[in-house]
C-alpha positions in Angstrom: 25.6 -48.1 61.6 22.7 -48.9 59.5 19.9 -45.9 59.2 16.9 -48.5 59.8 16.1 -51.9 60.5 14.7 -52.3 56.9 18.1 -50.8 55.7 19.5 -54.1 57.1 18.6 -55.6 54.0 20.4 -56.0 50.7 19.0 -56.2 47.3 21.2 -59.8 46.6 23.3 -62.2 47.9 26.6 -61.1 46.8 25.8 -57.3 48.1 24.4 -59.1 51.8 28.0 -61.3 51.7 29.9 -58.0 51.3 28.2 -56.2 53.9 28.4 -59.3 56.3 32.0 -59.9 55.6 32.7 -56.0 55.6 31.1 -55.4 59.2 32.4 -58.5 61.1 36.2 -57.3 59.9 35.2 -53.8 61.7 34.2 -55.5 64.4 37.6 -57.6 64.8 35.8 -60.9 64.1 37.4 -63.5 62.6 36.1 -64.1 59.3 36.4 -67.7 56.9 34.9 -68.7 53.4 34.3 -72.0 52.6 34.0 -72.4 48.8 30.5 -73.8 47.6 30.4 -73.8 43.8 32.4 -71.0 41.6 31.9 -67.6 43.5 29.2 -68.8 46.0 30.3 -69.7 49.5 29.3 -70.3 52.9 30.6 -67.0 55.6 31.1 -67.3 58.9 32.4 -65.0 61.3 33.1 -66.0 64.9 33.8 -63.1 67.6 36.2 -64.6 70.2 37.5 -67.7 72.1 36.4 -67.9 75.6 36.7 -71.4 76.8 34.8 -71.1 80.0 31.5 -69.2 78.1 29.1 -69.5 76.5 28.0 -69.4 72.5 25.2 -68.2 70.6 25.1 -69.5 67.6 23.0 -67.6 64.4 22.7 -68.7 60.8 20.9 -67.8 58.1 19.9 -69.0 54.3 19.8 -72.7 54.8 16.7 -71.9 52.7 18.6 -69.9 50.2 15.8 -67.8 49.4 15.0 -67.2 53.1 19.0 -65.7 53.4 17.6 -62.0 52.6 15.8 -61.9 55.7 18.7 -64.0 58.1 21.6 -61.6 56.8 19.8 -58.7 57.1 19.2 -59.9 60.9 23.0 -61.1 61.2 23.7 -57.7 60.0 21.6 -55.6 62.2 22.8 -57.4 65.3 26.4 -56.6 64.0 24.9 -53.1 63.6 23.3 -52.9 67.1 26.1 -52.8 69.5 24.3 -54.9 72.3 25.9 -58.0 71.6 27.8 -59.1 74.6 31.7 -59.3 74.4 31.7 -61.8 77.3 29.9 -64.8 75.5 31.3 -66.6 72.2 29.5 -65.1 69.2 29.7 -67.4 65.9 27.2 -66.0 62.6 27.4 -68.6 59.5 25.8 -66.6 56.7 24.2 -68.1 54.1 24.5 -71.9 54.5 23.0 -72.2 50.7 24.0 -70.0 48.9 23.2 -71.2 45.5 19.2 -70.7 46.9 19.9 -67.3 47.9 22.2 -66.0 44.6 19.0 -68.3 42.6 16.2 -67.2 44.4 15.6 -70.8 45.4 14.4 -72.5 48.5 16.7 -75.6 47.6 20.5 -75.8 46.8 22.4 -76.3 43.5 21.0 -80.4 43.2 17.4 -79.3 44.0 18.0 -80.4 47.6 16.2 -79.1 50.3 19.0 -78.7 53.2 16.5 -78.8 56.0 15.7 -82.4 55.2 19.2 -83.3 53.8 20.7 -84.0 57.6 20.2 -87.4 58.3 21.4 -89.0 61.5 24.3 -91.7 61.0 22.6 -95.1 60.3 19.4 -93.2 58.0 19.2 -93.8 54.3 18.4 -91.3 51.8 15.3 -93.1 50.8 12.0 -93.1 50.6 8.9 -90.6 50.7 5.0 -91.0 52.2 2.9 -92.9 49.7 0.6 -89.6 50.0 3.3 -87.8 48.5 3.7 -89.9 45.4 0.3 -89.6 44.7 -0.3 -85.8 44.5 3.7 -85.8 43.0 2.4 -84.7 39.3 0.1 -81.8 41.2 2.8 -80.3 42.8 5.8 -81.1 40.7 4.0 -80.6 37.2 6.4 -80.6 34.3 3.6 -78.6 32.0 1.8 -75.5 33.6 -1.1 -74.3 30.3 -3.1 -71.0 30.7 -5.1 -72.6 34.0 -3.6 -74.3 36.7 -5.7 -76.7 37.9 -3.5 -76.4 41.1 -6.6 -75.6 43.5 -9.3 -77.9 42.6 -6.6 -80.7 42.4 -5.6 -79.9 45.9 -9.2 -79.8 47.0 -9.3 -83.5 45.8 -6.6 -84.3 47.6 -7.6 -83.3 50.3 -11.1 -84.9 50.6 -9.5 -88.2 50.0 -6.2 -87.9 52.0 -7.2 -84.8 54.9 -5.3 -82.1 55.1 -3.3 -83.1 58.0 -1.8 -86.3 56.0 -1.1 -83.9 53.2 1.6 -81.4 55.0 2.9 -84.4 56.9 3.7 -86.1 53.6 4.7 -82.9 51.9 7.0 -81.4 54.5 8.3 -84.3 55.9 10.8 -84.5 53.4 11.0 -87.4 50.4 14.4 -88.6 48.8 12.4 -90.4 45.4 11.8 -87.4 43.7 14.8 -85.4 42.8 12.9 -82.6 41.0 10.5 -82.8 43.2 9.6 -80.3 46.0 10.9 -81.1 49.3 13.8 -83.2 48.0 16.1 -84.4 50.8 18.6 -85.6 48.5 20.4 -88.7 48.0 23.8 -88.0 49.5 25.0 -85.6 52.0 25.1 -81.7 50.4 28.5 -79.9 50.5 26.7 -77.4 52.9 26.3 -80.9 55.3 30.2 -81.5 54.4 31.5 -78.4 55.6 29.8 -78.5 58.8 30.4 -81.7 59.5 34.3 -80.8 59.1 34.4 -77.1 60.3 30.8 -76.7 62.9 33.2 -78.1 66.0 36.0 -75.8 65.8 33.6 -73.0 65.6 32.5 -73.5 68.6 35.8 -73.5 70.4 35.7 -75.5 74.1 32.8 -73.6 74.5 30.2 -76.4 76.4 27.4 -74.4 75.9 25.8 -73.6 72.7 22.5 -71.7 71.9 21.8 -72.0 67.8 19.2 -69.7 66.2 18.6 -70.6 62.7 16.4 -67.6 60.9 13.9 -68.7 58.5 10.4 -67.1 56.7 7.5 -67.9 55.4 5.4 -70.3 57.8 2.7 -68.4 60.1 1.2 -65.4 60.6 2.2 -62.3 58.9 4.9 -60.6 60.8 5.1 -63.1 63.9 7.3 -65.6 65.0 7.6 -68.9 66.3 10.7 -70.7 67.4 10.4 -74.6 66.4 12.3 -77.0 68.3 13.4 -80.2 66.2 15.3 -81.3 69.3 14.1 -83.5 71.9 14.2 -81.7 75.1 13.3 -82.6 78.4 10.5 -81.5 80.3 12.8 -79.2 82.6 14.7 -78.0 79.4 11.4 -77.0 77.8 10.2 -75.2 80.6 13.6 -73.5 81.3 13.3 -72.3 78.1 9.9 -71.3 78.0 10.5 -69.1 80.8 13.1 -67.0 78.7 11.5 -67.4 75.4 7.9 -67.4 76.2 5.7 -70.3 76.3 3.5 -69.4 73.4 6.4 -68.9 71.0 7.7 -72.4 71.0 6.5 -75.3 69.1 8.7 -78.3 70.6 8.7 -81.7 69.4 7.5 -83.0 72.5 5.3 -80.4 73.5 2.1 -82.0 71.2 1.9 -78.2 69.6 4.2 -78.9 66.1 1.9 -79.8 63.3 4.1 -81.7 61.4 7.6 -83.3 61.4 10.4 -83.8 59.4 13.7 -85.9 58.2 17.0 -85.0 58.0 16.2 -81.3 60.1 19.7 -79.8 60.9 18.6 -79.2 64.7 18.9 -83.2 65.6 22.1 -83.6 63.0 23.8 -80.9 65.1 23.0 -81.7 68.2 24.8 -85.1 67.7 27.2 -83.7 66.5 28.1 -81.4 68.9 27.7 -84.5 71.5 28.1 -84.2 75.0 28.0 -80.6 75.1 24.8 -78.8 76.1 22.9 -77.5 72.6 19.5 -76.3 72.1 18.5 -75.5 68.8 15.9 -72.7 67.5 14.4 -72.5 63.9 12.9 -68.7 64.6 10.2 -68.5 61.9 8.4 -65.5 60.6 5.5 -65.2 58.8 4.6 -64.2 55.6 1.9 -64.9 53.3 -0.5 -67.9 54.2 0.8 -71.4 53.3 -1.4 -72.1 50.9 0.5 -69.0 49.0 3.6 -70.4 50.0 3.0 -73.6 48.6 1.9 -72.8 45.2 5.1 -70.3 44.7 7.4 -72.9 46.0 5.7 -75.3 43.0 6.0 -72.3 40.2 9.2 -71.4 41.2 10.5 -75.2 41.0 8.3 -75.7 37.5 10.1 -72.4 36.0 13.4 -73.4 36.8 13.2 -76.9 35.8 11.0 -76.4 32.4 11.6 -72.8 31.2 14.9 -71.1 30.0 16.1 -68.3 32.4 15.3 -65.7 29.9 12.1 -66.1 29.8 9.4 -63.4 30.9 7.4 -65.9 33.4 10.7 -67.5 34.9 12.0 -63.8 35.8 8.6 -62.5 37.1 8.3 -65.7 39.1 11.8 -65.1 40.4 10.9 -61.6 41.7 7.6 -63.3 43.1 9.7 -66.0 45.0 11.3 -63.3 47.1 8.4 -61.1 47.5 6.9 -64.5 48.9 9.8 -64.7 51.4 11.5 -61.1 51.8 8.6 -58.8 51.8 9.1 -55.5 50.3 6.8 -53.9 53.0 8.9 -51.6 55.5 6.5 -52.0 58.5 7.4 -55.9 58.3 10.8 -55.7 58.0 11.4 -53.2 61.0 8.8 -55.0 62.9 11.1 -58.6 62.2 14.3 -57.2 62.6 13.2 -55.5 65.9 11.6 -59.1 66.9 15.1 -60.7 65.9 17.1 -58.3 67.9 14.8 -58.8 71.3 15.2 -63.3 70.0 18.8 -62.8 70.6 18.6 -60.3 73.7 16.7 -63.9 75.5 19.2 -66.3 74.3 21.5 -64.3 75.9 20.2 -64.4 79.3 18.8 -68.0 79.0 22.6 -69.4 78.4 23.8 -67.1 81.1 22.2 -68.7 83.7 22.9 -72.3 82.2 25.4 -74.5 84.0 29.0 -75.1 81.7 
């Protein structure tokens, strides 16, 4: 047992793999690896195999750099001792971890994973003609003693409006390979060995609840859980009576302000076809987006122009994970406890879910 929900948290990735590993072979969990590059890999550690139940399904780190925050939640409900030996538990930690070890948002090939999860028939092509236009103010391959970042961005968005701005930005793009938001132009390893492993995970289970753990959009220390599933208007409101109706953003509830290409939540859920799968990104706020956004463009400018040795590439590197992992304690315990009570509903909403 861990002395504090902000204990829950580890200082890099290989210390969060050990204690992940470590604490689901106490618990009698079956543990895998599944090699990524050299000595990164993808954990995951899956609690039982009850055919007739149900499984809950938590990941973390498909961001890489957002992994501090998802492990030290995947640890904590390891930790807790609530979790319920009558449903099918399966945590994949770190699904990039290059990001995490890097402190990167993106993978090894600069690739974004939450946009790299096409559906079968999709090409990986094409970006909004917004983003190709403001490409050289986010993805600048010079940064001088002033960064004209903000006034550019102002510019852009009298011409274009904000709203067509972080459509085109988030949205994904597959043009710009060193670019932000880069869906790739292939499907990631990370894509490979779900595609080959995800289904046996789950067992005969019918019934799968995924929470995927993710910082840095909204309010400081809140949540929302985004749904990049269609669902049904029963589904929805089924849900929203376990969840709460002001913490989900679905698709086809008009709240989400933007959407995006190649999300793992619609890749999964076809490929988990015909069982029943509802998908949750659970994201926590940080630091505004605006703040977001401009680390996200430093950090990709250091680590495509400057060596790693240098002073300004290591103190953006340390900024990158403030920007996601907040040293503050009160935040930590205050998402850990909000991630603990996240699992404590999916539990009862797939309870009372038919098989």
């Amino acid at each position: 047992m861990t002395d504090s929900p902000a204990s829950n948290f580890s200082p890099n990735y290989y210390t969060a793999r050990d204690r992940f590993c470590s604490r689901a072979a106490e618990l009698g969990w079956q543990t895998d690896s599944y090699s990524v590059m050299e000595d990164l890999s993808i954990d995951v550690a899956i609690s039982a195999s009850l055919p007739s139940r149900p499984t809950i399904l938590v990941s973390s780190g498909l961001h890489g750099g957002e992994g501090f925050f998802g492990a030290a939640v995947q640890l904590a409900l390891m930790d807790s001792g609530s979790l319920a030996t009558d449903l099918n538990w399966v945590f994949i930690h770190a699904l990039n971890p290059y990001g995490f070890a890097h402190l990167r948002r993106c993978n090894e090939d600069n690739i974004d994973l939450n946009r790299n999860f096409l559906l079968p028939g999709e090409e990986y092509r094409g970006s909004s003609p917004i983003y190709g236009k403001i490409s050289t103010v986010l993805n600048p391959e010079r940064l001088g003693s002033i960064d004209w970042f903000v006034p550019q961005m102002l510019g852009a968005i009298a011409k274009y409006k904000l709203a067509n701005i972080w459509q085109a930005v988030a949205e994904g793009q597959y043009d710009f390979p060193q670019g932000l938001f880069f869906g790739g132009q292939a499907a990631s390893k990370t894509q490979q060995i779900l595609q080959e492993h995800l289904p046996q995970w789950m067992g005969e289970s019918q019934n799968i609840l995924h929470l995927d753990f993710h910082t840095g959009l909204g309010k400081w220390g809140t949540y929302q859980l985004l749904m990049d599933t269609v669902v049904t208007p029963a589904e929805l409101q089924n849900l929203q009576a376990y969840f709460g109706a002001e913490y989900i953003l679905a698709v086809d509830g008009g709240k989400k302000k933007y959407q995006v290409r190649g999300n793992i939540g619609q890749w999964t859920r076809q490929l988990l076809q015909p069982r029943n799968y509802n998908y949750f990104c659970a994201e926590f706020g940080t630091y505004s987006f605006a703040k977001v956004l401009m680390m996200l463009r430093q950090e990709n400018y250091v680590h495509n122009w400057l060596a790693a040795t240098d002073p300004v590439y290591l103190r953006t590197k340390e900024q990158m994970k403030e920007i996601f992992c907040p040293e503050s304690e009160q935040w930590r315990s205050r998402v850990i406890a909000q991630s603990v009570e996240i699992v404590a509903q999916a539990d009862r909403a797939v309870r009372d879910r038919p098989n």
